[in-house]
Structure formats: C-alpha cells, structure tokens
N, C-alpha and C positions, 0 to 999 in steps of 0.2 A: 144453324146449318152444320153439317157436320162435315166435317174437314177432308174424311174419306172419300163422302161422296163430294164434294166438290173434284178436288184432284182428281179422280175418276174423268169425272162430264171435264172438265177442261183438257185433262189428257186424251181424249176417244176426240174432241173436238178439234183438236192440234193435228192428228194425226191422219181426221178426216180431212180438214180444209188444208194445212201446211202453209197455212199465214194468220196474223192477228188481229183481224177485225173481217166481221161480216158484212155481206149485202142484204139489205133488207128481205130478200126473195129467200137468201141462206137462211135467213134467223127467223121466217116464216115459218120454215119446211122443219127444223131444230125445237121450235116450240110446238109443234102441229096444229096450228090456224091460218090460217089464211092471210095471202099480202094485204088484202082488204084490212081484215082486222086487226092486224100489225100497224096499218098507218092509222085506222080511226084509234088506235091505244096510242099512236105518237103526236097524233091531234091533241087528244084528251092525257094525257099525260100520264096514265095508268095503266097497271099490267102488263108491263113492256120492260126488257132490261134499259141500263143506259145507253144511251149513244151519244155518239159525234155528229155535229154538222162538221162536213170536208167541202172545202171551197165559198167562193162569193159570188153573191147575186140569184138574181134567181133561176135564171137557167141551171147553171155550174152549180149550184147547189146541191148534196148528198149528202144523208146519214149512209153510218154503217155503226154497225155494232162491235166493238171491241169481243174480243172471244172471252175473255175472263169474266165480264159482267153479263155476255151469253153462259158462262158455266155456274156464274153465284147464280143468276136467277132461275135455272134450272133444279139448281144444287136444294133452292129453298123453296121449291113449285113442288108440292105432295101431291100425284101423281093417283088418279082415282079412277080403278080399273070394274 
C-alpha cells in the first residue's frame, strides 16, 4: 500500500464524515456497492474492511466501520476504470 495514498483516502474521509467510525450505509456509498453487498461480505467474511460490533444482544447490536481501516482498505483496492 502506499502510504501517500492511504493518508490521502483517510484525510478526504476525516474531513467528509468529521468522526472516526462509519455506518454501514456510509461505508457502502465510500466503497460503491451496495448496503446489500456490504452485509453479504460481512456474512461471508470477505471484501469488506474491518469492523466493530457496538453494543449487546441482538436488537442493540451494530457494526460500524472505523474510518482508518475504511482508508487501508481503500488505500489497497486498485481501482479498475
């Protein structure tokens, strides 16, 4: 990964959100696919940055995504136009 471009994507991300962890819908619209295909990569464990479970049980329960491990996994996603 190169270090430029991470600090980049983590800087433009800081600066859009102005807090450190995302909501799953944010870090949908940040990698462009779909909330669908965000939870079936959070099912399957793949293609997704990391996240947090916040809270207990299963109502209260949420992920969100930390913005840093939104900007590495960005940072190392080559981008095919």
């Amino acid at each position: 990964m190169a270090k430029d471009t991470y600090n980049e994507v983590l800087s433009n991300l800081r600066s859009k959100y102005k807090k450190q962890a995302l909501t799953p819908q944010e870090t949908a619209t940040e990698l462009s696919i779909s909330s669908a295909s965000l939870r079936r990569g959070v099912r399957e464990g793949k293609n997704i940055p990391e996240y947090r479970n916040v809270g207990t049980g299963e109502i209260r329960r949420k992920i969100v995504f930390p913005i840093h491990s939104v900007a590495k996994f960005l940072a190392n996603t080559e981008q095919v136009f």
